[in-house]
Every structure is written in C-alpha cells, then in structure tokens.
C-alpha positions in Angstrom: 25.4 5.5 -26.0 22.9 6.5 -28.5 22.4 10.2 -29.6 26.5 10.7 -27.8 29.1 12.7 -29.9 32.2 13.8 -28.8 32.4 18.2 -29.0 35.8 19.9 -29.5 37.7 21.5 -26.6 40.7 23.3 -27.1 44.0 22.0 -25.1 44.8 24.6 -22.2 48.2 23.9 -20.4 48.5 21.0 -18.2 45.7 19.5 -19.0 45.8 15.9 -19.9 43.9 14.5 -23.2 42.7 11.7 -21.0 40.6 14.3 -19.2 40.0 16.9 -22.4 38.4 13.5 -24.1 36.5 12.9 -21.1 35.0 16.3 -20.3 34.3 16.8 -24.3 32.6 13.2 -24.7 30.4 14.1 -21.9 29.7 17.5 -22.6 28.3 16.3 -25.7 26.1 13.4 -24.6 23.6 12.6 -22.1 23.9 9.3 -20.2 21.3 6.9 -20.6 19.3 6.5 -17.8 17.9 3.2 -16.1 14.2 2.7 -17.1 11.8 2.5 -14.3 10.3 -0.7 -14.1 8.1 -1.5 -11.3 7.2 -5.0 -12.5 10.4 -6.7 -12.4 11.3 -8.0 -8.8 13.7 -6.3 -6.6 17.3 -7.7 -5.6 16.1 -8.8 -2.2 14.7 -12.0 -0.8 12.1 -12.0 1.1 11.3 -13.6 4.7 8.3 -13.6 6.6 7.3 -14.2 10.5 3.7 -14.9 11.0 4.0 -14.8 15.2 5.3 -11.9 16.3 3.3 -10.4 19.6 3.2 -6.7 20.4 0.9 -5.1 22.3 -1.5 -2.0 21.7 -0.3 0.1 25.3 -4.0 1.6 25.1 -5.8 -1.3 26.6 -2.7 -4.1 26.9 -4.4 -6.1 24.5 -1.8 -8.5 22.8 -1.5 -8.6 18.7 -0.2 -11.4 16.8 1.1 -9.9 13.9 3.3 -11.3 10.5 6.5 -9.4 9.2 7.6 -9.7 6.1 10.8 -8.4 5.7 14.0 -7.5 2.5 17.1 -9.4 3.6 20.4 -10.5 1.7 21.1 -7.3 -0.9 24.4 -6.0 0.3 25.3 -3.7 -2.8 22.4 -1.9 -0.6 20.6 -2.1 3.1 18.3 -0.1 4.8 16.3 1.8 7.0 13.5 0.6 4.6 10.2 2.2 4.5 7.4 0.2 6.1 4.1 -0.5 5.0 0.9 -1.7 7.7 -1.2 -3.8 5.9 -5.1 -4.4 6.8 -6.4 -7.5 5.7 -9.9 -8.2 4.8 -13.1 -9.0 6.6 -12.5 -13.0 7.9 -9.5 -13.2 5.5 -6.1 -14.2 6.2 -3.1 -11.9 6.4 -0.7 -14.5 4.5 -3.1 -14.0 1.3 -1.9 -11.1 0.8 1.5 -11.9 -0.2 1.3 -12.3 -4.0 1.3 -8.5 -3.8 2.7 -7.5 -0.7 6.2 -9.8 -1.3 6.7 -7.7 -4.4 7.0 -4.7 -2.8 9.5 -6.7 0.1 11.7 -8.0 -2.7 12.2 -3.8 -3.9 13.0 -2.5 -0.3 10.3 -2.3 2.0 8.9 -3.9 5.2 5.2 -4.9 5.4 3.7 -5.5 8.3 0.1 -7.4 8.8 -1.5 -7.4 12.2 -4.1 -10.3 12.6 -7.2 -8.6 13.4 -10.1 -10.0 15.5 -11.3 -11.9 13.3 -8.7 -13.1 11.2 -8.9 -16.8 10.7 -5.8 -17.5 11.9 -7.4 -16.2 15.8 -10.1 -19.1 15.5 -13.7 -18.2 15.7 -14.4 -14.8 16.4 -15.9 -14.4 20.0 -19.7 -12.4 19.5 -18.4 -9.5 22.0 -15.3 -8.7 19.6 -17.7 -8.1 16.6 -19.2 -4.8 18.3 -15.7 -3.7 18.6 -14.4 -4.7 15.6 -13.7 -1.6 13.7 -12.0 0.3 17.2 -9.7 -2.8 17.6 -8.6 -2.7 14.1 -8.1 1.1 14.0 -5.8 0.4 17.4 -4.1 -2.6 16.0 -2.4 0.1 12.9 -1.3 2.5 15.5 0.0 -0.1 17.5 1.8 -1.4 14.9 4.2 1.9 14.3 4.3 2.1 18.4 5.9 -1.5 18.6 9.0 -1.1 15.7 11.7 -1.2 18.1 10.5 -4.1 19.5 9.6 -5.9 16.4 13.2 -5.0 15.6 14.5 -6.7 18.8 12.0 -9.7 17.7 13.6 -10.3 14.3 17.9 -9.5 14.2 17.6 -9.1 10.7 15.9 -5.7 10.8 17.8 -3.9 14.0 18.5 -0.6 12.6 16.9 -1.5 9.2 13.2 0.3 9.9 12.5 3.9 9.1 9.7 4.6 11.2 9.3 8.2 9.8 8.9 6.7 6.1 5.3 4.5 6.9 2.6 4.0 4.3 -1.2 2.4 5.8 -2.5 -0.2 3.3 -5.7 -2.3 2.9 -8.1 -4.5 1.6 -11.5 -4.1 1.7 -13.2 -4.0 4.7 -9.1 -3.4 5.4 -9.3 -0.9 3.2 -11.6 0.7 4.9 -9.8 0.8 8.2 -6.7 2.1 6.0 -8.7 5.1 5.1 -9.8 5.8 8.9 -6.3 5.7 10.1 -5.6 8.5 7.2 -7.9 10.9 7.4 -11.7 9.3 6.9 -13.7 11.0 9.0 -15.8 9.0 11.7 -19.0 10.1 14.3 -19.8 7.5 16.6 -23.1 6.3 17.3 -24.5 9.7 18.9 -22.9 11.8 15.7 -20.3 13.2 18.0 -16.6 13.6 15.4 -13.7 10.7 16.2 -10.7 12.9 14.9 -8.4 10.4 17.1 -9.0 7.4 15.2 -6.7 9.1 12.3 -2.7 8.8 12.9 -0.7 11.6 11.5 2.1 8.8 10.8 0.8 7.2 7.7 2.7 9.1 4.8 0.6 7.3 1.9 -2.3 5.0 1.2 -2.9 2.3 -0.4 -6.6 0.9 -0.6 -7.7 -1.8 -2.6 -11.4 -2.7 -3.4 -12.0 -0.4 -0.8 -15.3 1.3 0.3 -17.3 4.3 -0.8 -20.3 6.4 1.5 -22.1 4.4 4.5 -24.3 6.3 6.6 -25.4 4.5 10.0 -27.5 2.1 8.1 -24.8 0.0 6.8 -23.0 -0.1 10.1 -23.3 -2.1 13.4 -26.0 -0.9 15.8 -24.6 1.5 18.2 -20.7 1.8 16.6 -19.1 4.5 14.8 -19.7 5.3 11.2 -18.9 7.5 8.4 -19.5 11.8 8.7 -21.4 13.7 6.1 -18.2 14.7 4.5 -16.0 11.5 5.2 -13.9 11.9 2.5 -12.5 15.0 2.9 -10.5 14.1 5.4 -8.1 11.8 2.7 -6.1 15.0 1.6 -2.3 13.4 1.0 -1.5 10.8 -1.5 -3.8 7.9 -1.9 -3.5 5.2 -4.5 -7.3 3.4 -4.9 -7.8 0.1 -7.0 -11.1 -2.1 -7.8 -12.2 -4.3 -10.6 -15.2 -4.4 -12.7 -16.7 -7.2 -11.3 -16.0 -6.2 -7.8 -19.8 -5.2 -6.0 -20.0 -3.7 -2.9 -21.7 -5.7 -0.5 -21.6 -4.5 3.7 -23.7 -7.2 4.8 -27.2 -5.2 4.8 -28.4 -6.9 1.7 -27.6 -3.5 -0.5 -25.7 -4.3 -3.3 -23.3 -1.2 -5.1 -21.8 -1.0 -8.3 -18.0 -1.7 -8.4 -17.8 2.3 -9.0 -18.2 2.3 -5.3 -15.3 0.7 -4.4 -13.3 3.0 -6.0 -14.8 6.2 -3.0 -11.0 6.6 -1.8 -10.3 8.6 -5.4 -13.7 9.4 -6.8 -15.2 11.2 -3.8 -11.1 12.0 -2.0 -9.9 16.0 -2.9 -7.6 16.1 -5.7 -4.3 16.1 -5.0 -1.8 13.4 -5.3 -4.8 11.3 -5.8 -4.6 7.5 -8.3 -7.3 5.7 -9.4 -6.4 2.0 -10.8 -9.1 0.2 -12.4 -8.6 -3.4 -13.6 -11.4 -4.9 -16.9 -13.0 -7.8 -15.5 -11.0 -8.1 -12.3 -13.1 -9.2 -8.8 -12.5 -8.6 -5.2 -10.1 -11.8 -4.8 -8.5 -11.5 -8.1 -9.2 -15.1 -8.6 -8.5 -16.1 -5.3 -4.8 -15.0 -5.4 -6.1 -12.0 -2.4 -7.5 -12.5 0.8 -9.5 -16.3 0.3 -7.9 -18.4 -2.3 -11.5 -20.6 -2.2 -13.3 -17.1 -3.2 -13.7 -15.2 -6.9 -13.5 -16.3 -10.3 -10.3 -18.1 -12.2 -7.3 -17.1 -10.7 -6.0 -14.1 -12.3 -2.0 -13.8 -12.4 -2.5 -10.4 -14.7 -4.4 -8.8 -12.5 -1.7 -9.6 -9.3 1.1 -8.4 -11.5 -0.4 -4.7 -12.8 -1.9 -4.1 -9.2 1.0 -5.0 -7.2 3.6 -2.9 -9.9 1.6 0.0 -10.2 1.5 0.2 -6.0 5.2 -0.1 -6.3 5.5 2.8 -8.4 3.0 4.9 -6.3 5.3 3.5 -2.8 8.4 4.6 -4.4 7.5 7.9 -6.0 6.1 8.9 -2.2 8.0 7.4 0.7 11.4 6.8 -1.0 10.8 10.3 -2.9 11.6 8.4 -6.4 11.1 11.2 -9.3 11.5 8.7 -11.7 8.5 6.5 -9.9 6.3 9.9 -9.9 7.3 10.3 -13.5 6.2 6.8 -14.9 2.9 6.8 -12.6 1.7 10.3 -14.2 2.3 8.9 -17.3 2.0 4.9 -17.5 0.8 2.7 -20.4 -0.7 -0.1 -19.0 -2.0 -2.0 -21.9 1.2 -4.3 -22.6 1.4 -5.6 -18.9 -2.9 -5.8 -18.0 -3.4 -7.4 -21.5 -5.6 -4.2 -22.1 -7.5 -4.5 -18.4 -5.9 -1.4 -16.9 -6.5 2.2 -16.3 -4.6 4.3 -14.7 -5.7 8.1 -14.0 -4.5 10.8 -11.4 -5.7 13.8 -10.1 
C-alpha cells in the first residue's frame, strides 16, 4: 500500500502484538480505495425479453414491452434500480441496447415499452398519430404500475426490482416524453396546464438528443404542447447529451442548431443538472442508436463515453454512489472520447 507506515503503540497488558501490529499499521495508513470506473462492464450478464404484455389500467390498452434484466452475479443480487426507457420517433426499442446493456451488466433493470409507433407494432394506424404523445406519456406510468407482474412474467427478477429506486430515460422524440413524465410542463390545445402527465416516481433523467422550446407550431393540430416556462418544471437531477452534428428537426421544416437538443440542461434550473456534449457525434451515433440504416459511420467512441458517463450519473443518484457523484463533478473525458467529450454540471 503506497504512502502506508507502520506508527508505534506502546504494549498495554493483555494485549496481543498480532493486534498492536494491526491497529498501529492501520492507524498509520489509509487503504487504497477501488477507482471508479464506469466504462468497464459490470459482473452481470445480461438477458432480455422483447414480449412481455402489461397493460396501462387507465384505458386497458395492452403494451408489449422488452426487459432487459442483471442475472448470474451471486457474490451480489438485488432489488436493482430500474430504468424506463423511451425510444425514438419510428425507432426500435432493441437499438437501444449498445447503451442500455451496459448499464444491465452494472446492476440495473431497463425497461422499454413499444410505443405506437414502434416498428416492431407494424404500421402505425392514422388515428394513433393524434394520440401519440398521451399514449406514450401513459405507457412510462404504466410501466412502474405493472413491476409485480413483470416480476411474475420473468422468475429471474421476483423480489429483484426496487420500485422506489426508478430513473425515466429517452431518446429523442423519447426524450422528449422522458422530460414530460419528470416535470416538463404541458398545456393542451386550449392552453389549459397538464400537471398529471408528470409522475412523481422517476427519481432521475436521462435524455439524449433530446428537445429544446416548441410552441404550438411545431406540434400536432389540436394536441398538447409545451407552456411558456416548460422547463422549469425539470428541478431534480437530469443528465442531457447531444452531438454536434445532431439538428433538430420536428417535422415542420424548421431546422435548429444541435444547441437545441441540449434544452433539458441549458434552459432546466440549476441543480443537479449534466450536460454531455460529444465533437462530431449525430443523432444515431452512427447507426449504433435507434436506426442502424440512419447517421454517419458507426461510432463505437461515442456509444462507450455516452453510455459510461450515464452510468456514473445512474449510480451517483439512485444507488446513492458518492464515489459515482465524485468522478461525474470532476471527470476527464479526453482519454476515453478521443478528445470528443465535455462534460459540465450545474
């Protein structure tokens, strides 16, 4: 142990030098710690079911939904925290799992439902799309409201979910709807506040490429959009990532710079607040996320500081890990994004 010394006691009466030499060693010294290192896997394997029904009670509407799940560590099991994943506009939930299997192989649960109009659904019928952002918001809530009975769906997880430990994540349009169900605040089409839409359960946030400001214009005729001051709403921690080739585009023909993207830190309050910005990355990171035939070349560095630095910010605030906190106030992230990443807080 570097920097270690043994000090000198004096022998009392019945004590034995086996436990003098202990005590003085480690009075002296202080134990080397583990270094926190959120890149390396974690010790568990990962397993995944992609048809798992549960339903949202509100309107018994039936969710397919894909669990990804830690399995086959037993120096150390569960309840893991879970994370509710929101994939992108048209994309498909199993795309996701360059990043999201990370954070399963280091402890956690992640849990995708297939929205609407994931590809996996077929073709998207032309009366879901004016519904499309309410059946989304309901499929996260639903997701928390069904983990005893995903647990009776998959053995390997009875008694292994801590349902009081849930982060909301998303990509995105995803990201988006990650934002709405913590905090984002929504009018719908007559102005009139949708506090409901936000769910008290979601711990922490993860959002990447997300959205910033859209008024009406830039949503659906007649459905809900973003208040005045949307953004005020985000006040507990919130991790945000984007790429500098990653333009905002809604659909209206508007295009925004990637700055935009980045609206879950830039416009949230301060407060447990990270902003992740990645040179030269795009909104697939080269097809690894959400639509392998979509982006640029595919971009391994950009998956590994992304997914690493959202296992930091997972640990540090739903498994309370100080020494996660520690490294994400104070990373250098130019040895593992080859220069590409910066990392800020607020």
């Amino acid at each position: 142990m570097k920097g270690c010394r043994p000090v000198a006691a004096r022998m009392r009466p019945g004590l034995s030098w086996a436990v003098l030499v202990t005590v003085g060693w480690l009075s002296g010294c202080t134990l080397a710690q583990p270094e926190y290192a959120p890149f390396e896997s974690g010790p568990w394997e990962v397993r995944h079911n992609d048809s798992i029904l549960i339903t949202d009670t509100t309107d018994n509407r039936e969710i397919k939904v894909q669990v990804a799940w830690p399995a086959g560590a037993a120096e150390s099991a569960g309840p893991f925290p879970v994370v509710v994943f929101s994939h992108g506009a048209f994309c498909f939930p199993q795309q996701y799992r360059n990043v999201a299997d990370h954070w399963v192989s280091r402890g956690y649960v992640v849990i995708f439902p297939n929205h609407n109009d994931s590809p996996n659904l077929g073709k998207l019928a032309p009366a879901d799309v004016q519904t499309l952002l309410q059946t989304r918001v309901a499929d996260m809530s639903a997701v928390i409201d069904s983990l005893p009975a995903i647990q009776i769906e998959l053995p390997d997880l009875d008694g292994q979910v801590d349902a009081g430990r849930v982060a909301v994540a998303g990509h995105s349009f995803g990201g988006m709807i990650a934002m709405i169900k913590f905090g984002l605040r929504m009018v719908d089409a007559q102005g009139v506040p949708q506090p409901g839409y936000a769910d008290p359960r979601f711990k922490a946030a993860v959002i990447m490429s997300g959205v910033g400001e859209m008024g009406a214009a830039d949503s659906l005729p007649g459905q809900p959009y973003m208040a005045a001051n949307a953004f005020d709403g985000l006040r507990a921690p919130l991790l945000a990532s984007g790429g500098t080739l990653d333009e905002g585009n809604v659909g209206t023909g508007k295009t925004y710079p990637w700055q935009w993207r980045m609206g879950g830190y830039t416009l949230a309050p301060s407060g447990e607040k990270y902003s992740l910005v990645l040179q030269d990355a795009d909104h697939y990171l080269g097809g690894l996320i959400c639509r392998e035939n979509r982006g640029g070349p595919a971009d391994p560095v950009a998956v590994r500081t992304v997914s690493g630095v959202q296992q930091a910010f997972l640990d540090a605030y739903l498994k309370n890990d100080s020494a996660a906190l520690s490294w994400l106030q104070a990373a250098d992230l130019v040895g593992v994004s080859e220069g590409r990443g910066t990392l800020e807080h607020k």
